[in-house]
C-alpha positions as CSV (number, residue, x, y, z in Angstrom):
1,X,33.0,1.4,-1.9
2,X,29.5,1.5,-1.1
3,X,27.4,3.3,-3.5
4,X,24.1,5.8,-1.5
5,X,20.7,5.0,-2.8
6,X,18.1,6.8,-1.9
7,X,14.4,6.1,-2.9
8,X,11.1,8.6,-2.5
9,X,7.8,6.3,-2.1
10,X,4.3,7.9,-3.2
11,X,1.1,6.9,-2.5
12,X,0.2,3.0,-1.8
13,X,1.5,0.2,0.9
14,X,2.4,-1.7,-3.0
15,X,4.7,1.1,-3.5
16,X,6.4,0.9,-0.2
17,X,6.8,-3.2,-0.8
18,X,8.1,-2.1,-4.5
19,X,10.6,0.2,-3.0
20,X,12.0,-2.4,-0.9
21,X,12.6,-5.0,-3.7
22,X,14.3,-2.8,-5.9
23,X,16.3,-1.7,-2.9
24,X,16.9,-5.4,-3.0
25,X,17.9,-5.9,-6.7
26,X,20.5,-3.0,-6.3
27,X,22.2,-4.3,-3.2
28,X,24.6,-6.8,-5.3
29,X,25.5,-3.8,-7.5
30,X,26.8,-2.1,-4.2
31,X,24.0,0.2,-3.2
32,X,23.0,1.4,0.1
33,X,20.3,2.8,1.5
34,X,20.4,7.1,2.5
35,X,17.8,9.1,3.4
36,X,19.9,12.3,2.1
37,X,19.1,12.8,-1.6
38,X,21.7,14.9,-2.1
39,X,24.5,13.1,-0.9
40,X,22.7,10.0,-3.1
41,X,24.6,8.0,-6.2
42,X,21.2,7.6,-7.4
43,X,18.0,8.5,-6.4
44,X,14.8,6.5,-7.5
45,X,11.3,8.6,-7.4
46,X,8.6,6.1,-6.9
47,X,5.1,7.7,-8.1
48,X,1.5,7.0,-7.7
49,X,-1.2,7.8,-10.2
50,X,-3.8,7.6,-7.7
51,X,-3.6,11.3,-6.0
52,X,-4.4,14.5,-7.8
53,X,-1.6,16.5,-9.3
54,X,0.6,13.3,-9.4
55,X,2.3,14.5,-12.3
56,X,2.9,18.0,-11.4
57,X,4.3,17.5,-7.9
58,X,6.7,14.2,-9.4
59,X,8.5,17.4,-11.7
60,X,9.1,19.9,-8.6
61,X,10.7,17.2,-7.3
62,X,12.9,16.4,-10.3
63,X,13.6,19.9,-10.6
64,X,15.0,19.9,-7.4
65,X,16.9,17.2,-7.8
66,X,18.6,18.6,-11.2
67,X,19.8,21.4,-8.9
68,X,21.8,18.5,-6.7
69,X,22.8,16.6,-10.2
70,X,24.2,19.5,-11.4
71,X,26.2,20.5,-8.6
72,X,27.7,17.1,-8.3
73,X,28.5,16.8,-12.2
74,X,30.5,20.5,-11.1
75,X,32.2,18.3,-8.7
76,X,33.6,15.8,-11.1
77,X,30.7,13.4,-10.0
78,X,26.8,12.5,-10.8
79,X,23.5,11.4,-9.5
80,X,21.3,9.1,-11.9
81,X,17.6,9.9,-11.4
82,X,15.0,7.2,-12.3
83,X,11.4,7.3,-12.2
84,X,9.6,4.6,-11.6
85,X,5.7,3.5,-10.5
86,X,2.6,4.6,-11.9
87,X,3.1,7.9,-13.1
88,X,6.3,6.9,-15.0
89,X,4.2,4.0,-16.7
90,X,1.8,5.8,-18.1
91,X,3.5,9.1,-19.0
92,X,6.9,7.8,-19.2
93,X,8.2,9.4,-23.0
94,X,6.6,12.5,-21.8
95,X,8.7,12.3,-18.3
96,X,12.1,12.1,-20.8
97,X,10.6,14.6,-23.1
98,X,9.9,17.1,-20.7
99,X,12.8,16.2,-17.9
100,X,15.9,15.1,-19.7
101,X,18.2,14.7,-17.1
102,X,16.4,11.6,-15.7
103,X,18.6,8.8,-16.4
104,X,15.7,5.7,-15.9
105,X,12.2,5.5,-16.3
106,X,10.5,2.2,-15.5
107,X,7.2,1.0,-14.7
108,X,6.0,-1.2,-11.8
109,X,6.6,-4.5,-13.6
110,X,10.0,-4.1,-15.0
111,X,12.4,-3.1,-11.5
112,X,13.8,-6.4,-11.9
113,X,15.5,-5.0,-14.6
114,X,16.6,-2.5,-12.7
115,X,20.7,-3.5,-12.8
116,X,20.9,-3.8,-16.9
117,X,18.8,-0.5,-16.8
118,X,21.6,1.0,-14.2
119,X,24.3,0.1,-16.7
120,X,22.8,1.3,-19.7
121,X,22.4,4.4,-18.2
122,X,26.1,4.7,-17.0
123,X,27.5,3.9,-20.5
124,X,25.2,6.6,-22.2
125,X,26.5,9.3,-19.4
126,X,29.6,9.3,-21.4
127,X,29.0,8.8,-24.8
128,X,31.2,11.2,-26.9
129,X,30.3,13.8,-29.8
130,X,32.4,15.4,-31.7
131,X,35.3,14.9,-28.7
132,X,32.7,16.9,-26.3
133,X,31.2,14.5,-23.4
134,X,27.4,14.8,-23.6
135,X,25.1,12.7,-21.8
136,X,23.0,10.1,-24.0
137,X,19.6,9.3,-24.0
138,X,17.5,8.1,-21.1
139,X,16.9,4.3,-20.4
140,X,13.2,3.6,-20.8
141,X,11.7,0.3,-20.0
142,X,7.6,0.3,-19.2
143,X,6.6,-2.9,-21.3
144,X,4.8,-5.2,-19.7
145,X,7.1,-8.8,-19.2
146,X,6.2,-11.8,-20.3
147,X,7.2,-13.7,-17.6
148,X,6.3,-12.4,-13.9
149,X,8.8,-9.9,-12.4
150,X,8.4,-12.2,-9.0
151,X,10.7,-15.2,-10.6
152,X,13.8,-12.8,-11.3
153,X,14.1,-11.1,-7.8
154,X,16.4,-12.0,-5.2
155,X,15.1,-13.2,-1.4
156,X,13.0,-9.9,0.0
157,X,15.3,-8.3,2.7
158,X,13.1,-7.1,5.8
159,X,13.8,-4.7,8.6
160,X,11.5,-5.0,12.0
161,X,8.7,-7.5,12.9
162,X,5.9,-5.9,10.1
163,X,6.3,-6.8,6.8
164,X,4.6,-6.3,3.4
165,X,4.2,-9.1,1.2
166,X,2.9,-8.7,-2.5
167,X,0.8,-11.3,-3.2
168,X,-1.4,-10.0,-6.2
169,X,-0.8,-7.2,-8.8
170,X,-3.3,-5.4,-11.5
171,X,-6.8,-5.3,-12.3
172,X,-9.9,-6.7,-14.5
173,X,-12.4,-4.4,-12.7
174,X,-11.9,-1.0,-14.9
175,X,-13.8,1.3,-12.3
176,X,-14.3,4.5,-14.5
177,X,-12.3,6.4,-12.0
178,X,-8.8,4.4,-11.9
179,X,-6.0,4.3,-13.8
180,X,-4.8,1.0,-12.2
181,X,-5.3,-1.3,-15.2
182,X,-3.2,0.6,-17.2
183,X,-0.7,1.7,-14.9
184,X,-0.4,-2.3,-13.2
185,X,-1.7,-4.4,-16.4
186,X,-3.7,-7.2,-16.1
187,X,-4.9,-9.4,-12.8
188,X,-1.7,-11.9,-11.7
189,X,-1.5,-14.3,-8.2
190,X,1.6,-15.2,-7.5
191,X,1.7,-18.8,-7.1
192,X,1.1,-20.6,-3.1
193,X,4.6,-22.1,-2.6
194,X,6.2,-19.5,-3.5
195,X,4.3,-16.6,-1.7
196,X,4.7,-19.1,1.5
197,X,8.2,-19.9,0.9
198,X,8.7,-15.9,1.0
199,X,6.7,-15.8,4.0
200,X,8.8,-18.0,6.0
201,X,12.4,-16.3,4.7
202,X,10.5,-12.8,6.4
203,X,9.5,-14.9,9.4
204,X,13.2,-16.3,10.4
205,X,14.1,-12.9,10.2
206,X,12.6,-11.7,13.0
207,X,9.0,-10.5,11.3
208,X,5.9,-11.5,13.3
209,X,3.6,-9.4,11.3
210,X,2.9,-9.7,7.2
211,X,0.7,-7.5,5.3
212,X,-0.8,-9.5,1.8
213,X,-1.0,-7.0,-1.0
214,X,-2.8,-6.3,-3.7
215,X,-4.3,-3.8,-6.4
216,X,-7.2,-6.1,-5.6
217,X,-5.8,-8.7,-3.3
218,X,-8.9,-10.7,-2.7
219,X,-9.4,-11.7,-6.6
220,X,-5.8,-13.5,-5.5
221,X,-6.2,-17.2,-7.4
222,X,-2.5,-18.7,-6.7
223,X,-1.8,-22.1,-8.5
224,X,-1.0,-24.2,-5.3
225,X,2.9,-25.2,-7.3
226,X,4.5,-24.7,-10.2
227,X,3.6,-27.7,-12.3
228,X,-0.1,-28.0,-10.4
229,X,-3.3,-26.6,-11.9
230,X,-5.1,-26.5,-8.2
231,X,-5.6,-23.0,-7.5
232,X,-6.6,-21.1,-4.2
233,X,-8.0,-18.4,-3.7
234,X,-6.8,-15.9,-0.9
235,X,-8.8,-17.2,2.0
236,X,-7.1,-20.9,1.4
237,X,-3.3,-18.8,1.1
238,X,-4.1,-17.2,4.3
239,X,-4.9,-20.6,6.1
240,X,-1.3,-21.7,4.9
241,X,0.4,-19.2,5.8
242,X,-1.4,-19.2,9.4
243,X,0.5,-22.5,9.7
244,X,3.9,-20.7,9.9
245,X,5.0,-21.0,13.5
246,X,6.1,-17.7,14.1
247,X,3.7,-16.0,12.4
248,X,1.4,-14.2,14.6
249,X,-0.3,-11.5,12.5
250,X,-2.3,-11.7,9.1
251,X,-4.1,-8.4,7.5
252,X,-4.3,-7.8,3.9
253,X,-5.2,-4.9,1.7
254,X,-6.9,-3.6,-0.7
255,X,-10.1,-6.0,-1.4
256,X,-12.8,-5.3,-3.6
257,X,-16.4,-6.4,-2.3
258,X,-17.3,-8.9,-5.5
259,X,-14.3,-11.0,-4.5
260,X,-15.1,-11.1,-0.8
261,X,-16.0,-14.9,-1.3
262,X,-17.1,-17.8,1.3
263,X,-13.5,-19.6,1.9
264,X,-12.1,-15.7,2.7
265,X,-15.5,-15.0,5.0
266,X,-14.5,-18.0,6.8
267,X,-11.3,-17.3,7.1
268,X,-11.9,-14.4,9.5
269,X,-13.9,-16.8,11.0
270,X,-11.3,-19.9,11.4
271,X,-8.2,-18.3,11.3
272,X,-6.8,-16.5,15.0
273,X,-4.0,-15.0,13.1
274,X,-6.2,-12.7,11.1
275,X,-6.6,-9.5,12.8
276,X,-10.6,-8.3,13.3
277,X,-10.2,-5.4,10.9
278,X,-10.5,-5.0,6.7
279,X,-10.4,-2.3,4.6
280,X,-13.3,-2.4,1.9
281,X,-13.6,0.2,0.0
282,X,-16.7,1.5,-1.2
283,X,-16.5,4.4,-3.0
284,X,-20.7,5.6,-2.6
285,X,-23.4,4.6,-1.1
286,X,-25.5,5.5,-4.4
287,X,-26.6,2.6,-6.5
288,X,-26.5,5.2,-9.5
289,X,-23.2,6.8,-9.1
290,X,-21.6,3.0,-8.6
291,X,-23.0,2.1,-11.7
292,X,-21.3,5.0,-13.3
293,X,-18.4,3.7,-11.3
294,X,-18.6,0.7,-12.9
295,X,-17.9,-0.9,-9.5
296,X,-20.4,-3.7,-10.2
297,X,-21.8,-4.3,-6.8
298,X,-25.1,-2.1,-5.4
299,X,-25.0,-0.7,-1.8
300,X,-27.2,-3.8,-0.8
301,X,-24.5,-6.3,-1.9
302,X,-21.6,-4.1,-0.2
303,X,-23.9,-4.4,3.1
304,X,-24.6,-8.0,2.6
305,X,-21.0,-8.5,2.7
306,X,-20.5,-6.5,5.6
307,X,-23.0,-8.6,7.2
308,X,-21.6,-12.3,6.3
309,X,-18.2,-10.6,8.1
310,X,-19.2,-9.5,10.9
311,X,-21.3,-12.6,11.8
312,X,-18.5,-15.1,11.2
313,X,-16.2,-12.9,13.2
314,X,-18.3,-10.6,15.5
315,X,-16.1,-7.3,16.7
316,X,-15.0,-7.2,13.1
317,X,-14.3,-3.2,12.4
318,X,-14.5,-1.5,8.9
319,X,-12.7,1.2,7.2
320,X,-13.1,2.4,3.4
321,X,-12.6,4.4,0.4
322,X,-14.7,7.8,-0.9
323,X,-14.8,9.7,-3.7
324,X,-17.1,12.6,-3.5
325,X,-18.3,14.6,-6.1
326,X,-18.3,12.1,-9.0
327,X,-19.5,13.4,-12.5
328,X,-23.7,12.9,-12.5
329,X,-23.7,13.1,-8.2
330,X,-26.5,14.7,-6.7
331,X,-27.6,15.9,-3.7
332,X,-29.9,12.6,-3.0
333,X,-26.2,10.5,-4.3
334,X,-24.1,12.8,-1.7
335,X,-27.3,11.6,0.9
336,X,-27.5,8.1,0.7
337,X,-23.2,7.9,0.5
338,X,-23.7,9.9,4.1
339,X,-26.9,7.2,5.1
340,X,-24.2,4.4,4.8
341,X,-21.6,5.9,6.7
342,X,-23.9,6.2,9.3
343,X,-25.7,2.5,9.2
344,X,-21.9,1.3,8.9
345,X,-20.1,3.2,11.1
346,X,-16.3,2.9,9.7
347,X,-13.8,3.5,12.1
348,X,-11.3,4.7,9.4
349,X,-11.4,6.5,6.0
350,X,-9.9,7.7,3.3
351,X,-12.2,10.1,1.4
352,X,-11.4,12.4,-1.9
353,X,-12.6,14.7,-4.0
354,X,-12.9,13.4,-7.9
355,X,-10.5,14.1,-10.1
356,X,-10.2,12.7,-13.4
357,X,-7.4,10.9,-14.7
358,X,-6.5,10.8,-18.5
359,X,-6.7,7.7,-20.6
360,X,-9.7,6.7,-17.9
361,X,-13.4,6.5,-19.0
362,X,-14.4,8.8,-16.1
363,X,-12.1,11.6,-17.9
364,X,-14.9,11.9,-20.8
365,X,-18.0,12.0,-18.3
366,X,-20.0,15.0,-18.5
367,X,-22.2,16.7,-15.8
368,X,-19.1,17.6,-14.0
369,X,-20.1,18.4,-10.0
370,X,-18.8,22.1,-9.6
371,X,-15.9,22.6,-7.2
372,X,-17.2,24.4,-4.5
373,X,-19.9,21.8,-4.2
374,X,-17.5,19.2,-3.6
375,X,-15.3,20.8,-1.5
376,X,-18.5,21.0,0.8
377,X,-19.2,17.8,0.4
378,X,-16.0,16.5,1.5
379,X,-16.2,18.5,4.5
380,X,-19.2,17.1,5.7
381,X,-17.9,13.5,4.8
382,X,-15.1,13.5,6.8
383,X,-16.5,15.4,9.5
384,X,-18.9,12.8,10.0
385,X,-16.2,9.8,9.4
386,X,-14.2,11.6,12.3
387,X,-17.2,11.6,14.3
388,X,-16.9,7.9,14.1
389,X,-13.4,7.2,14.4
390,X,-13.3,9.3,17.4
391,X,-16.0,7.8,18.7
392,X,-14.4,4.6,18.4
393,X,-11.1,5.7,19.9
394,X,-13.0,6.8,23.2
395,X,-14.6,3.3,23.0
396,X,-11.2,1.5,23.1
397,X,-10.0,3.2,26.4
398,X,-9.9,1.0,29.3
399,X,-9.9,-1.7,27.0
400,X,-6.5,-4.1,26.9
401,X,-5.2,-4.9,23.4
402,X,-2.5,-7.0,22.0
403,X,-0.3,-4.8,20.1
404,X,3.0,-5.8,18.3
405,X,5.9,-2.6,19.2
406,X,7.2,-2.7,15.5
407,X,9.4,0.7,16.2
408,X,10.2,3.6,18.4
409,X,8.2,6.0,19.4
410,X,8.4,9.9,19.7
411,X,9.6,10.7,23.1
412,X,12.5,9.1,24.8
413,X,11.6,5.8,26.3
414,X,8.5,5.1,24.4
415,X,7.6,2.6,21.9
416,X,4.9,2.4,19.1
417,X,2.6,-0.4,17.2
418,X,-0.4,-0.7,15.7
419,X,-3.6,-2.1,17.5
420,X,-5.5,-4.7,15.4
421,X,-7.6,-2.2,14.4
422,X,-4.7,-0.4,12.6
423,X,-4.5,2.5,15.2
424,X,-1.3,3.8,16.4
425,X,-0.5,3.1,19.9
426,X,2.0,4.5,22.2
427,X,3.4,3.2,25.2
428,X,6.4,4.1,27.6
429,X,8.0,0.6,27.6
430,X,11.6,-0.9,27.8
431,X,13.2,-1.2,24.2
432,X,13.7,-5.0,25.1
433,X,10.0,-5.1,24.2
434,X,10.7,-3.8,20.6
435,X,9.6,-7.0,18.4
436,X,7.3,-8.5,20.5
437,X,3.6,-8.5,21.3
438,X,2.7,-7.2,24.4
439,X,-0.9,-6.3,26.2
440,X,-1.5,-3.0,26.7
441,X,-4.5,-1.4,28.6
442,X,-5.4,1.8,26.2
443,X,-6.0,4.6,28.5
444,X,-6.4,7.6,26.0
445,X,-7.7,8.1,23.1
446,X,-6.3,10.9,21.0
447,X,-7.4,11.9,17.4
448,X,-5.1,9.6,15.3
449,X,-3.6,7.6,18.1
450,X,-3.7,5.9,21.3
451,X,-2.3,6.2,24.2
452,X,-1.4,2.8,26.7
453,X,0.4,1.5,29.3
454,X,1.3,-1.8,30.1
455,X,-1.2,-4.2,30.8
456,X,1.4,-6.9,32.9
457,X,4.4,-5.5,32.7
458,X,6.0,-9.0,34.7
459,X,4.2,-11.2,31.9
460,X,5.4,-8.6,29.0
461,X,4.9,-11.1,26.2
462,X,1.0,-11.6,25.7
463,X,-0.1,-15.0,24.6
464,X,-2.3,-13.2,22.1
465,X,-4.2,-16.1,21.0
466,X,-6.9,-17.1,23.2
467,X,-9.3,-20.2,22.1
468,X,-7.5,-19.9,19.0
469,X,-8.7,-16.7,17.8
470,X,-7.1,-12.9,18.6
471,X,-7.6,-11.6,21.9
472,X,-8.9,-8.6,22.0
């Protein structure tokens, strides 16, 4: 009988990729997806360290869940809870401490583990005390393997022409701010063959579309087998996997602007595949307040990057990271972060107010920024980023696009995708065009979205490629 598994994703596009796989590694133990919780056989909460209050909103949702354990265990039956992710790796004692009735706690590197950790915790649901049936303790696993997670698991499983494919995990850079090298451990490339060989499984499966990721996917250095001491870096695996026929779509995320080296520079120059589009974070445009960052580049180098992009592949569009109100910012920091916004002109964002996370050196700074003032500052941020991704939007319309339809829109009869550019687009199409890549002239551009019709509807399948390189 097939068992109901049902996992919550937080935060990052690695979480949604770790989500799948341990989807994955349950399926020969009988486990099926459900997106009812309370009808679940287990439910896995996958967290994120990353967003304020992490901790705090992962128990509400535990103690909702206790309320559907316990009215299954009145039943004669039982949910097991696990936590797993970032929040469960670096508070995970504290998690079975303060939430007993979670049954798993595991961090990011162990969900390979995931089946003995599943029995484990179904022999100590019935261990017996005195002749009274009491549950026993929790199953925690967040050490840190000696051998890579990626040669335990079993082939990905995919659903739809977009993919994610997790190429790089951890960090070495130890920004003040982030809790990543703790939470992830240390910098590790999968190896070429067997990032390619996973590639190709996801592309005779129907996917046109794969995502590389990364906590910092551009330090990627893959030895090119397993015997060989030949490595590449990420702008050499991206010209492999560009020679997957089948293969029509390359992005990656999240890169860091030190490891934005020649060989991945040229890549967006050589390689068609790779859509016009990267997301660099930046965190500031003030020299002093990356320095506290510990983000070892200076505004200069970030635009000298910017510049070597943009020239190799010219229509190249940018979005990034912000924090605002960083311990020591002042006014003249707040400025010059503004000053680059405008000289760059992202056409996406993600911006946030500072908040310290423990166990991080930015947790000890002083000269805390008061909270009003970054609440302000914030506001005029993003009002001025969605100045420019509106701005942007507007620019698109009239313009025709190649877009894959990856899944179904809204409204009856309409389909959705993402441009190169990573904006949603909508477009009232027949569902025989879900899966493929079709051109679509953009003729509205809303806040978050465009709107498009089709652009040949007798020649629905674009030939994308033009000269070699994305048509757009």
């Amino acid at each position: 009988m097939l068992k109901k598994l049902h996992i919550k994703t937080f935060g990052c596009q690695m979480n949604v990729y770790d989500s799948q796989r341990m989807s994955d590694v349950l399926a020969p133990l009988g486990y099926g997806a459900t997106d009812i919780a309370e009808t679940a056989d287990m439910i896995i909460l996958n967290t994120c360290h990353i967003r304020e209050k992490a901790a705090e909103k992962l128990y509400s949702e535990l103690g909702r869940y206790k309320i559907s354990q316990d009215q299954r265990r009145a039943q004669g039956s039982d949910i097991l809870i696990a936590v797993a992710g970032c929040v469960a790796q670096a508070e995970g004692a504290e998690i079975m401490r303060r939430a007993p009735h979670v049954d798993i706690v595991l961090g990011p590197q162990t969900y390979h583990r995931l089946p003995e950790m599943v029995a484990q915790a179904m022999r100590a649901r019935d261990v017996k005390s005195n002749g009274t049936n009491r549950r026993g303790q929790g199953v925690l696993d967040i050490e840190f393997p000696a051998d890579p997670k990626f040669d335990f698991l079993p082939d990905v499983s995919v659903e739809g022409p977009s993919a994610f494919l997790s190429v790089q995990e951890g960090c070495d850079k130890f920004c003040t701010f982030c809790v990543v090298p703790y939470t992830r451990g240390a910098e590790y490339s999968r190896n070429v063959v067997d990032v390619v060989t996973e590639a190709r499984h996801m592309v005779e499966r129907g996917v046109r579309e794969i995502t590389l990721l990364g906590q910092n996917v551009n330090a990627y250095r893959g030895q090119r087998g397993s015997r060989s001491r030949d490595s590449a870096g990420l702008g050499e695996l991206i010209g492999e996997l560009a020679n997957i026929d089948g293969l029509d779509l390359i992005r990656y995320t999240t890169s860091h602007p030190v490891d934005m080296d020649e060989k991945l520079i040229q890549a967006h120059r050589d390689v068609g595949e790779l859509v016009p589009f990267l997301h660099l974070p930046v965190q500031s445009g003030s020299d002093k307040i990356l320095q506290c960052m510990n983000r070892r580049h200076s505004r200069d180098d970030y635009l000298r990057v910017i510049e070597k992009l943009v020239t190799a592949r010219p229509g190249l569009k940018l979005s990034s990271d912000f924090i605002v109100g960083f311990p020591g910012e002042s006014d003249a920091d707040f400025e010059a972060t503004l000053a680059l916004v405008r000289d760059v002109r992202f056409i996406q964002a993600f911006s946030f107010i500072y908040s310290p996370r423990p166990g991080t050196p930015g947790a000890l700074l002083a000269d805390r920024v008061p909270n009003d003032i970054q609440s302000d500052r914030l506001t005029a941020l993003q009002e001025l980023l969605s100045d420019h991704q509106r701005a942007f939007n507007q620019s698109c319309v009239g313009e025709i696009m190649p877009v894959l339809l990856d899944r179904q829109g809204r409204k009856p009869g309409q389909l959705a995708g993402k441009s190169p550019y990573m904006q949603a687009v909508h477009v009232m199409a027949p569902e025989t065009l879900l899966g493929e890549i079709v051109e679509l002239r953009i003729f509205e551009a809303l806040p978050n979205s465009l709107s498009a019709v089709l652009a040949a509807p007798e020649a629905a399948r674009s030939s994308m490629l033009e000269n070699g390189r994305l048509s757009v």
